[in-house]
N, C-alpha and C positions, 0 to 999 in steps of 0.2 A: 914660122913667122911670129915674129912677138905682139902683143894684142898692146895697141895704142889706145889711150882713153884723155878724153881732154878734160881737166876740174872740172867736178859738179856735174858727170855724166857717164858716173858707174851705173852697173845694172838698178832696173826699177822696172817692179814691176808693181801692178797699181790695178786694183778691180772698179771699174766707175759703171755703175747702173746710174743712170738718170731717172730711172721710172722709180724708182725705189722710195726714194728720201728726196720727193722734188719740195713737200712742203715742211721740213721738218724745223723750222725758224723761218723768220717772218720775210727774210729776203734769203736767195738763194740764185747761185748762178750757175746756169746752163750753157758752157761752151762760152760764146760770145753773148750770149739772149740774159737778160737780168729779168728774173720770176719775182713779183711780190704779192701777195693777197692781202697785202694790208693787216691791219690790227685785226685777230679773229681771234675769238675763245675757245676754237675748236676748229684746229687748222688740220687735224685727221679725217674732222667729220668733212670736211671742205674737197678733202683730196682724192675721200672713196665718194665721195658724190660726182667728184668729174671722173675718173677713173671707173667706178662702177656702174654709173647712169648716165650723165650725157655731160658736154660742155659745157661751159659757160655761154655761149653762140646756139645751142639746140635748146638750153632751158631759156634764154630768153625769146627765141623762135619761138618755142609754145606758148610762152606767156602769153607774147604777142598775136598770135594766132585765137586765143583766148579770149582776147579783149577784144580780138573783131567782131566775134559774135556775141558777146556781151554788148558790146555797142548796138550793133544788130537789133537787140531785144530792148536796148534803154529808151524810158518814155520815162524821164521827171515827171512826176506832180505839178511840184510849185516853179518847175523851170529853172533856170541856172542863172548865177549872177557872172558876170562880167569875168571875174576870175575863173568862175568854173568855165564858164566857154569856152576861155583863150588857152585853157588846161588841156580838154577836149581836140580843139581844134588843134595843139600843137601834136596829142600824140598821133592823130589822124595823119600829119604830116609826116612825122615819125613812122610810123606804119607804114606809109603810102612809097617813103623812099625804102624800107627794108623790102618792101616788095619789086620794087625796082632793080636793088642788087640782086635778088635771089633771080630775077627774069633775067636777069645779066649772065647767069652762070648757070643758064637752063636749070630753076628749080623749081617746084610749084611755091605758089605762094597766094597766099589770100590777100585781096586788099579790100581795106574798108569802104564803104558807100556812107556818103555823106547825106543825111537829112535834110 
């Protein structure tokens, strides 16, 4: 039998690692998924730090996790002005819904106690 081929659909073959070279310029695509990390100086250091330590979603979990007990321990001096309050107050709210999702998707989660 004679082997039919229609333009533009000779053999190809093609090695695609995704994990490889996912930041190797500033914008990069994945299948249908568009990757970008923005302008960095160090888009290797960027890439073995998700790849070798945690996400971007586990490093801000700890942060966050961080600042609750920071909060915890915080007693100002001279007290906060009006901006720092509302600074406070929003990340408490911030916190307060990431702990919400995590209790969503059965995970633990700390939440902050307000003063």
């Amino acid at each position: 039998m004679p082997m039919f081929k229609l333009p533009l659909s000779g053999d190809v073959s093609q090695q695609i690692s995704p994990f490889s070279n996912w930041f190797s310029g500033a914008f990069n695509q994945y299948g249908l998924v568009n990757i970008s990390i923005g302008q960095s100086s160090e888009p290797q250091v960027e890439a073995d730090a998700l790849t070798d330590v945690a996400s971007y979603g586990k490093q801000l979990g700890r942060i966050g996790d961080a600042l609750i007990v920071l909060l915890e321990h915080f007693h100002p001096e001279g007290g906060l002005n009006e901006h720092e309050r509302e600074a406070i107050e929003d990340l408490y709210k911030m916190l307060d819904a990431i702990a919400d999702v995590k209790e969503r998707h059965k995970r633990p989660a700390l939440r902050p106690r307000r003063k």
